[in-house]
Structure formats: C-alpha cells, structure tokens
C-alpha positions in Angstrom: 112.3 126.1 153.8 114.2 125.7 151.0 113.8 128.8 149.1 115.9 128.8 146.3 117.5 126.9 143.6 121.8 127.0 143.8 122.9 124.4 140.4 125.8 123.4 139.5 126.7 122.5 135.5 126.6 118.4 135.2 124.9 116.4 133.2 123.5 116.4 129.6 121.0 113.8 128.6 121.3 115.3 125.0 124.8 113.8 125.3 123.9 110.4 125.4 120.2 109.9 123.5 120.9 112.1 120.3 121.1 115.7 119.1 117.2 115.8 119.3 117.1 116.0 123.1 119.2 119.5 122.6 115.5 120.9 121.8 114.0 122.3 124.8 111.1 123.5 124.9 110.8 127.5 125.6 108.2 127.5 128.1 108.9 131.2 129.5 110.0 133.1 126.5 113.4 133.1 128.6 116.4 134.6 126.1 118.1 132.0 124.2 120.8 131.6 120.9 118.4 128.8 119.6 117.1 125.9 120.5 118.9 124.2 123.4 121.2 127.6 123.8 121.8 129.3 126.4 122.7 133.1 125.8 123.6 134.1 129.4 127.6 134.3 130.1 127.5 134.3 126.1 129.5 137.5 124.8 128.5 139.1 121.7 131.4 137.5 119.6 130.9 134.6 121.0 127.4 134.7 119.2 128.4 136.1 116.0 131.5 134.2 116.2 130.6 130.5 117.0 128.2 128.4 114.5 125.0 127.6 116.6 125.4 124.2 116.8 128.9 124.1 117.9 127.8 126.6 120.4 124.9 124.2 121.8 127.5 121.5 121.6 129.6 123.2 123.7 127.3 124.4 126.2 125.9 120.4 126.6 129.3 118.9 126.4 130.0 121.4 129.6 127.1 120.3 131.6 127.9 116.7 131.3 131.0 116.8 132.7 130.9 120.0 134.8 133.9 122.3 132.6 133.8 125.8 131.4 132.0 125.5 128.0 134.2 128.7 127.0 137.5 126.8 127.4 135.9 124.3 124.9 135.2 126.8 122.4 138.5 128.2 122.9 140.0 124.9 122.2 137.6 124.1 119.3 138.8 127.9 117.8 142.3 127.3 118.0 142.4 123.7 116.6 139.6 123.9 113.7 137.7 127.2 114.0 134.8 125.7 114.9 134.7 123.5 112.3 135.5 125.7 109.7 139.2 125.4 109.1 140.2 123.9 105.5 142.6 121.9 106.3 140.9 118.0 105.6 141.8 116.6 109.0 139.3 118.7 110.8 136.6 117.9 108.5 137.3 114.8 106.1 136.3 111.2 107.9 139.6 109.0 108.5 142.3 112.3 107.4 144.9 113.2 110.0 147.8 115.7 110.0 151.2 115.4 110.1 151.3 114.5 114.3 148.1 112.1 113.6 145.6 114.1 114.6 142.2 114.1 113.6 138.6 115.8 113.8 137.0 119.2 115.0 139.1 119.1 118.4 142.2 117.2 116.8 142.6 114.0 119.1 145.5 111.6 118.1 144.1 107.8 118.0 145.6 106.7 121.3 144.0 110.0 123.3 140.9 109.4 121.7 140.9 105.9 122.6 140.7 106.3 126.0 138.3 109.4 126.0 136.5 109.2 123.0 132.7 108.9 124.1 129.1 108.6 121.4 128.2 112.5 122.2 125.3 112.3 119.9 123.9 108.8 120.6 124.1 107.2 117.3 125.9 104.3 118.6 129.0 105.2 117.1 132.3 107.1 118.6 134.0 109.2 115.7 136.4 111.9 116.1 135.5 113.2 112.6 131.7 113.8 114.4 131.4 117.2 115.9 129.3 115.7 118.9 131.6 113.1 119.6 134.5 115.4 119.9 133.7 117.9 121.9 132.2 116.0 124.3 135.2 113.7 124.1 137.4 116.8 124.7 135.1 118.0 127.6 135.6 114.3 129.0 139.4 114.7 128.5 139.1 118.2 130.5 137.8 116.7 133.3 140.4 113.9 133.4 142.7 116.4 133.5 141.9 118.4 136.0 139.1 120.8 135.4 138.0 122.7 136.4 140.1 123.1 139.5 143.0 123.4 136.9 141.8 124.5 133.8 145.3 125.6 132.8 146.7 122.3 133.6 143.6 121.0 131.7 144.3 122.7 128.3 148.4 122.3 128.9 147.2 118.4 129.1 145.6 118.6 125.7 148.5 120.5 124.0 152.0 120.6 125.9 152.7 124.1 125.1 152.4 127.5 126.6 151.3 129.6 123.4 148.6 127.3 122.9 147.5 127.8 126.7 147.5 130.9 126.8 145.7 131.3 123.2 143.1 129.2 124.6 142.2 131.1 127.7 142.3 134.5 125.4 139.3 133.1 123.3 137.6 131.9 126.1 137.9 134.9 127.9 136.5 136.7 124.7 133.8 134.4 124.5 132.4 134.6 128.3 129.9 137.2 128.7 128.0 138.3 131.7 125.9 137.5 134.0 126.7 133.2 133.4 124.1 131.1 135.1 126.0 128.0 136.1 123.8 125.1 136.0 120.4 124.6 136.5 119.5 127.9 138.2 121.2 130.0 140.8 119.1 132.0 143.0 115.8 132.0 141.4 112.6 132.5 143.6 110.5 129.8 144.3 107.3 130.2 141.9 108.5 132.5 140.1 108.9 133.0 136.5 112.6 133.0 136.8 112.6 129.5 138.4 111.2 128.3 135.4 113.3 130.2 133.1 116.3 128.9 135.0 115.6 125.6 134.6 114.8 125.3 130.7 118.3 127.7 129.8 120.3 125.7 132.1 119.3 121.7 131.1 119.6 120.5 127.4 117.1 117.8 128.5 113.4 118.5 127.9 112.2 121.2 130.3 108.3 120.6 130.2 105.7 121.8 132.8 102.5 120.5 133.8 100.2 122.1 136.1 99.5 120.8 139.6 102.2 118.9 142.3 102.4 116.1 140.8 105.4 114.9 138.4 103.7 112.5 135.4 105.5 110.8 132.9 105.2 112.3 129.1 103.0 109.6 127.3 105.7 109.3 124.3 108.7 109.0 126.3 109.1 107.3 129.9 112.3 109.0 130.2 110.9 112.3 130.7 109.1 113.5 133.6 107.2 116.4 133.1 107.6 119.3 135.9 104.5 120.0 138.2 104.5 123.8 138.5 103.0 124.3 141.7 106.0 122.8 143.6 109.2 124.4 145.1 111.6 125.5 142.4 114.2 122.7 144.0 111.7 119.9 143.7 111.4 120.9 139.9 115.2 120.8 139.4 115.5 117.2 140.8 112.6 116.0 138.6 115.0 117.7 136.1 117.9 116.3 137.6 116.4 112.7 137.7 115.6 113.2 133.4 119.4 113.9 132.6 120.0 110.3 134.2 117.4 108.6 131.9 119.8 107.2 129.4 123.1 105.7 131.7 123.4 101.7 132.9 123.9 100.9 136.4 127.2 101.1 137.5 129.5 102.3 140.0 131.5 105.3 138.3 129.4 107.5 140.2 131.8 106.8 143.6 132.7 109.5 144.5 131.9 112.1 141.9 128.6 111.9 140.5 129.4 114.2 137.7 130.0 113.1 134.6 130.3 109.8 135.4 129.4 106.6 132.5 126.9 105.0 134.8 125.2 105.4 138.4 124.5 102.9 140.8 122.1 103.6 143.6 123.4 106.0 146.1 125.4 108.1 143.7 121.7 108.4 141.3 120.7 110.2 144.9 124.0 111.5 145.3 123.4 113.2 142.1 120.3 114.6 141.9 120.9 116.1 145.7 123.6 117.7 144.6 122.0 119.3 141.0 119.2 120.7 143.1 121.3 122.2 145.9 120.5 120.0 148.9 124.1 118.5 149.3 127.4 120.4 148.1 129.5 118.9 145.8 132.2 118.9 148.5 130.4 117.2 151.2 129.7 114.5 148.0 133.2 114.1 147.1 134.0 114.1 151.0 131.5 111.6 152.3 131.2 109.7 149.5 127.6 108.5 150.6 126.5 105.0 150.1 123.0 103.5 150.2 123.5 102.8 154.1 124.4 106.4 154.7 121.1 107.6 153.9 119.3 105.3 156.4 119.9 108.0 158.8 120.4 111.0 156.7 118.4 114.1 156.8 114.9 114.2 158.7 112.5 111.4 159.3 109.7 110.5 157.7 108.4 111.4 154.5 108.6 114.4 152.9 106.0 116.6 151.7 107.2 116.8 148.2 110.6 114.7 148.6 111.2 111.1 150.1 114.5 109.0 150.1 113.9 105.2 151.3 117.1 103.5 152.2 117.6 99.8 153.8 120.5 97.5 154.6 118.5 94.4 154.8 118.0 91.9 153.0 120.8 94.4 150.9 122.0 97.8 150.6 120.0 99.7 148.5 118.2 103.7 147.9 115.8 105.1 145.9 114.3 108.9 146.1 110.5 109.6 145.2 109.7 113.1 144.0 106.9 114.7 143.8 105.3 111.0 143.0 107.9 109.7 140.7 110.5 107.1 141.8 113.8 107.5 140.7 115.1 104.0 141.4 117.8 101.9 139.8 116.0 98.6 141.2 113.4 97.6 138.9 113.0 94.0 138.4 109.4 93.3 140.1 109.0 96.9 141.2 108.2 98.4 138.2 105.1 98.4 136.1 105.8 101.5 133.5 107.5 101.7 130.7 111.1 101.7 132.0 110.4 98.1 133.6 112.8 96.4 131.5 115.6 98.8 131.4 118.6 99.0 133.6 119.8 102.2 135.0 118.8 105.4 137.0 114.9 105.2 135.4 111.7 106.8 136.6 109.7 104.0 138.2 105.8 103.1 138.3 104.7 101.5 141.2 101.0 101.8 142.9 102.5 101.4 145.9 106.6 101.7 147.7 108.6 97.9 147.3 107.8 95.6 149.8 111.2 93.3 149.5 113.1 95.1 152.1 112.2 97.0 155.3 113.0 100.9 154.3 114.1 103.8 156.7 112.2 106.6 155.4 113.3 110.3 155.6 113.3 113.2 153.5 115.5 116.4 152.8 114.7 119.2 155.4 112.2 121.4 154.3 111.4 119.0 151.6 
C-alpha cells in the first residue's frame, strides 16, 4: 500500500484563473500567513518583512514552475523591495530605468517578451502587474536552470556576482524551517496532517467532502472536491488533476510536466503521477512516457480507487479516473458535464468509460 503522500512543488492553478483561486479554504485550522499562504519554511523576517500578497505570489509562482519561492523573494527584495521601492519604474505603468527595465522584478522588454506570462488571469501580460512578474521571473528561473542551478538561474537574470550572492543572502534569511515542498511530504494516510498538507501546499481550492467519492463543486466544474475517506495520495491527484483545470491541450508537457503552457494526454497523467508520488520526476524526465507506454504500465485491471485506460487503436490516447472522476483531455462525445465544450486537461462526466477505442486497463499498485 501506498501509505504516504511524497509532493513535489509544480503547479498553480491560481496562476492561470485569477488571484481569487489563491483563497483556499482552511479546512484543518493548519497554520498559515493568510489566505493561500503557506507559513512552513517561512522565517520570521520573511513574515514581517514581505507584504502578504507578494508572499502568496511568490509561494504560487514557485509551485507552478517548481523553483525556490525564497530565491524569488530574494530577487523581488533586491530589484524593488517587494514592491515598495520609490523609484517609478518598479511601480508606475509603462516607466523604465536607465538599462530599460521595468516592473516589480525589473524585466527589460526583449526578456519579458519571451517569458512574460498572464500570472493573474486577467487576460493581460504586464510587467508593471505584480502577478505577472513574478510569475514571469519564476518562468525565467526555470528556463535557466532551476533549480538544479539556481546560482546560474539568478546570474542569468543579472550578470553579476554581487547581485548573486545578494540574492541567495535574502533568500537564505527568508527560508525558515521545517519547508514542506509541495503538496505533502510524509503525511499519514487519514490523518489530519494529510489534509493539512494538502490545503498549505496547493493554492487551488482544497475542499473535502465526505465519503470515496470525488464530485464536482456545483459552481465550478473545474474543481473537484476531495472525498475524505480515501488514501491521502488519491486526494493529492484529485488535487493534482484541479491545478490542470485552466491549460489547452498541447504538447509542452514532453518531457517535463512541470510548469509547462499546456498538456496533452500522457503528460496530464504524467503529471498528476508525479504530484501524488507514484512516478519520480526522474523516471518522467527519463522515460518520457507517451499514451502507448501506459498500455502496459503498472498492474492490471482497475484500481480500487485509481484507473488509467490507455489504447493505440483506432489512436494513441490516456485518460486516468480517480476516485470516479475522469481526468481526460478527449472530450468531444465523451463528455456530458460542464467541461464538455472545453479543451484541455478537464474533469469529465461520463455514465459510463468511452466506447470509441478498445482500452488496456490497469491501475497504480496499491491503488
């Protein structure tokens, strides 16, 4: 059996549908800055230091593409405090310094260009937008090299050695103990910690239902609310499967699922196997798997709480069902809820599994 939950930081929905989805819920009264914040591996200058929504920002922007939220802070302390510096390129829209730069994290136009993303869903990309830049700059990380290199990272984003090293001294001062990494590490299955683990660690909604079977929340077909009599793994890909909700189908999820623009199929999988612990990230990045990989992947048959269907005929294709919900990409005559329409890594409703293809049908072991 799968007993416990072992996370690593990805994904933040709140990234991509708007600063509301930084609210999650508080379930289990587990300590947090605010709403959305997490306040383990959070130093006590880092609290009394950092404006709270910077913090959250930072935290969420870390998630989604899998960097150390404290080098971001660093970054956003050295170039605009947070926010707060005077100087009108860090806060006034359209004003740049003397080297062009412009915005809480200071991008020049052609860096921000090519990394700028829409942090806080408005359907605009502006570096003068707190959300948009430090998820831009946690984007830019990534690109360059973190966090395997996180020095190299921050020497991309200013060629100089002072600045590195300033960097990494604020971060340092900002970690604090005890830093839970993504969506839980080590928490019992049932227990309160589980649940605690999961709400800190997600900046999606984290809400639970009772029984062991997911539902969709009747305002929003994008969240699946969490059964709480199933094992603490099951939750976290139900919770895994919500930070998708908002990304098209595509295929920059090959071979890193993290942080990627858009999922296609196998890397939706790929994904949410990986947030929950069932596949390393290394044995993702190694194997790369593809829809006909899972034909023959883990045990066979259905699962007791977790089911992957996979086929190569009439086309290459995979889907994962759990606890009742399909998490499916395909959609067009194999949905009936209230994703049917939408493109993307969606929660599907379906009274009964797609009939165009024939489906090899296994589960993850212990699942």
């Amino acid at each position: 059996m799968l007993m416990t939950v072992a996370l690593t930081a990805v994904a933040a929905f709140a990234g991509l549908q708007g600063a509301s989805s930084l609210q999650v819920a508080s379930l289990t009264g587990g300590s947090t800055l605010g709403a959305g914040i997490s306040s383990d591996g959070v130093s006590e200058l880092a609290r009394r230091e950092i404006p709270p929504s910077y913090l959250r920002l930072y935290q969420a922007a870390a998630l989604r593409y899998g960097v150390d939220w404290a080098i971001l802070a660093g970054i956003g302390k050295v170039e605009c405090d947070h926010g707060r510096d005077p100087d009108p390129s860090c806060t006034k829209e359209g004003a740049v310094n003397g080297a062009g730069a412009g915005g809480p994290m200071q991008f020049i136009g052609s860096t921000w260009a090519q990394y700028g993303v829409d942090g806080d869903g408005d359907g605009s990309i502006d570096r003068w937008s707190a959300a948009d830049a430090i998820f831009a700059a946690a984007n830019y990380l990534r690109a360059s090299g973190a966090p395997g290199d996180d020095r190299g990272a921050i020497f991309a984003y200013n060629h100089a050695s002072w600045y590195v090293a300033e960097v990494e001294r604020w971060a340092a001062s900002y970690r604090g103990p005890a830093a839970v990494p993504g969506l839980g590490s080590g928490y019992e299955e049932g227990s309160e910690g589980a649940d605690a683990g999961l709400q800190r660690a997600s900046v999606t909604p984290v809400r639970f239902i009772a029984g062991s079977q997911a539902t969709l929340a009747p305002e929003d077909g994008h969240v699946a609310l969490i059964p709480a009599a199933v094992p603490a793994v099951v939750q976290a890909m139900l919770v895994a499967g919500n930070e998708l909700q908002a990304l098209p189908y595509g295929p920059d999820g090959h071979p890193d699922p993290r942080g990627a623009l858009d999922e296609d199929c196998s890397s939706t999988v790929n994904y949410v196997l990986y947030r929950s612990g069932v596949r390393p990230i290394a044995e993702i990045l190694r194997d790369n798997p593809l829809a006909q990989d899972y034909v023959r992947w883990g045990a066979p048959g259905p699962g007791r709480w977790v089911t992957v269907y996979a086929t190569t005929t009439p086309t290459d294709h995979v889907f994962v069902v759990v606890a009742g919900l399909r998490l499916d990409t395909s959609h067009n005559g194999t949905d009936v809820g209230p994703n049917r329409s939408e493109d993307g890594p969606r929660w599907r409703i379906l009274d009964h599994i797609p009939t165009w293809a024939r489906w090899s049908v296994r589960h993850p072991p212990g699942l």
